[in-house]
C-alpha positions in Angstrom: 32.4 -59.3 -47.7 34.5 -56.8 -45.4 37.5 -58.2 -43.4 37.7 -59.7 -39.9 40.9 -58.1 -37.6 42.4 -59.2 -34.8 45.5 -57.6 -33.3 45.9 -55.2 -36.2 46.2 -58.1 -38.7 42.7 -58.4 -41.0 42.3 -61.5 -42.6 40.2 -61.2 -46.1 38.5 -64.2 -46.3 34.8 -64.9 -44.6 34.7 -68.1 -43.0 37.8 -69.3 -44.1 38.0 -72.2 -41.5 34.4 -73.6 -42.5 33.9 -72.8 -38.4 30.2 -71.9 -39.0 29.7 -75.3 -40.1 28.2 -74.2 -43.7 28.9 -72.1 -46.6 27.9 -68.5 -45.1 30.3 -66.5 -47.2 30.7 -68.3 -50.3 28.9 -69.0 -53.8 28.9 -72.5 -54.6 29.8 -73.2 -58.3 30.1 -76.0 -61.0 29.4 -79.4 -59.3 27.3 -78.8 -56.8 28.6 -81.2 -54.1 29.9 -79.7 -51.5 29.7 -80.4 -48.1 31.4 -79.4 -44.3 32.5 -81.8 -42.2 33.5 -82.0 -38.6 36.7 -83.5 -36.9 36.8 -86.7 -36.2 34.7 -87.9 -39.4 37.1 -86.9 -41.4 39.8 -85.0 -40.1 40.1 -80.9 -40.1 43.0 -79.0 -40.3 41.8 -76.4 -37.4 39.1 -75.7 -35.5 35.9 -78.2 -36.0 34.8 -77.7 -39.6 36.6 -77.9 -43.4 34.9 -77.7 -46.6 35.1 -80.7 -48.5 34.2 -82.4 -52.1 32.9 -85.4 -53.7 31.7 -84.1 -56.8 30.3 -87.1 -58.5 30.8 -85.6 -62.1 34.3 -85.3 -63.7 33.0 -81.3 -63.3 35.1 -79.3 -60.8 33.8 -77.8 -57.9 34.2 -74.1 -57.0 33.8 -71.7 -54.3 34.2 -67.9 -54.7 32.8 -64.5 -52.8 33.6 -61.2 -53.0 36.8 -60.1 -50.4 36.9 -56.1 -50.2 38.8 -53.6 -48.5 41.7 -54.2 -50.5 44.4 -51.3 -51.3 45.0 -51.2 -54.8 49.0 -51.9 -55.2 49.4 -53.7 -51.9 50.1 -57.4 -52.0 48.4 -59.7 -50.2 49.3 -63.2 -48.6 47.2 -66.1 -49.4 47.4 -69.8 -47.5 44.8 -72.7 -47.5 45.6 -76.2 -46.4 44.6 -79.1 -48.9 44.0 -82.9 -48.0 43.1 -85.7 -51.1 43.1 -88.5 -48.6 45.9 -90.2 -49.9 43.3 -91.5 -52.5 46.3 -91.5 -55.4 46.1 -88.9 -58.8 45.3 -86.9 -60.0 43.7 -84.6 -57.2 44.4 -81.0 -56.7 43.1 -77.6 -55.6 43.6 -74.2 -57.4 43.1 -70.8 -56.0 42.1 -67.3 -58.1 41.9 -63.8 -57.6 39.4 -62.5 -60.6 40.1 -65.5 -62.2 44.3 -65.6 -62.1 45.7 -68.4 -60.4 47.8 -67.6 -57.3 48.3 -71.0 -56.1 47.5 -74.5 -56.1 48.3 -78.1 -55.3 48.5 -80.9 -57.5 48.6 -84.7 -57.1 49.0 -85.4 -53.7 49.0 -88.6 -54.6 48.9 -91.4 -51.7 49.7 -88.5 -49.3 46.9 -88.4 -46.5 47.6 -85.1 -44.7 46.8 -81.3 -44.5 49.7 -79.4 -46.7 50.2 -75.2 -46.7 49.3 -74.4 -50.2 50.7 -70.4 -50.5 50.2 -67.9 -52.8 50.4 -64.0 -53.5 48.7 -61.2 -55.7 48.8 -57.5 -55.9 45.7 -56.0 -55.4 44.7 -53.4 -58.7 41.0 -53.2 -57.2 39.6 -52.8 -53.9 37.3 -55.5 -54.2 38.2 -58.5 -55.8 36.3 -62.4 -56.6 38.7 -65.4 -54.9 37.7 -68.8 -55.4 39.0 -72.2 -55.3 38.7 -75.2 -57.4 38.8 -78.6 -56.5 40.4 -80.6 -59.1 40.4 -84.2 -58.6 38.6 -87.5 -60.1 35.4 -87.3 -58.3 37.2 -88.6 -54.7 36.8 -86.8 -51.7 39.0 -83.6 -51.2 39.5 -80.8 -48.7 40.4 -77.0 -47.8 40.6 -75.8 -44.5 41.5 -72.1 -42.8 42.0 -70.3 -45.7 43.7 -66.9 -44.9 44.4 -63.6 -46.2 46.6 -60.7 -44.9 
């Protein structure tokens, strides 16, 4: 997928903020259960949509697509914002660029609320796979307006 700009600044990430109320975008991997959800049901960082997990497995579940229009030796920002509910540990999200971690956030804990999770990488492509994994004991979990710049 091809960035979005707006004002000069071109954010990586198709449908980051879950705004088209499905998965238009990204690949769904591993578990299987995923599922958006609008404000108000559960909560949403911005906008009207997150992505969100109950994977009923102890598998993890991933999302990746393809972000492109990178320059090779630039870096690039990354931030998400992760919620486990406050449902207690362990719980956690991870996020990858071909596979390298870049960030993540582990054991919330008892913590209901929607916390930055940042990261960086240097692009050595122009296209590259990112993903997130949910990583938490088959409770409900969520990511919301994931952005890179």
């Amino acid at each position: 997928m091809g960035s979005t700009c707006a004002a000069g600044i071109c954010n990586f990430v198709t449908n980051g903020d879950f705004e088209s109320g499905d998965f238009t975008g990204w690949s769904l991997l591993d578990c299987g259960y995923m599922f958006t959800i609008v404000a108000g049901i559960g909560g949403v960082q911005h906008g009207t949509h997150a992505a969100y997990t109950g994977c009923p497995t102890a598998a993890p579940t991933t999302l990746a697509q393809i972000i492109s229009g990178l320059t090779v030796g630039q870096t690039y920002t990354m931030t998400a914002y992760y919620n486990g509910f406050g449902f207690g540990t362990p719980d956690g999200v991870a996020f990858f660029v071909n596979g390298v971690a870049i960030a993540s956030r582990i054991n919330q804990g008892n913590s209901n609320g929607w916390f930055p999770v940042n990261g960086s990488f240097t692009a050595s492509t122009t296209s590259a796979v990112f993903s997130f994994t949910f990583s938490d004991d088959s409770v409900y979990c969520g990511v919301d307006n994931i952005v890179i710049v």
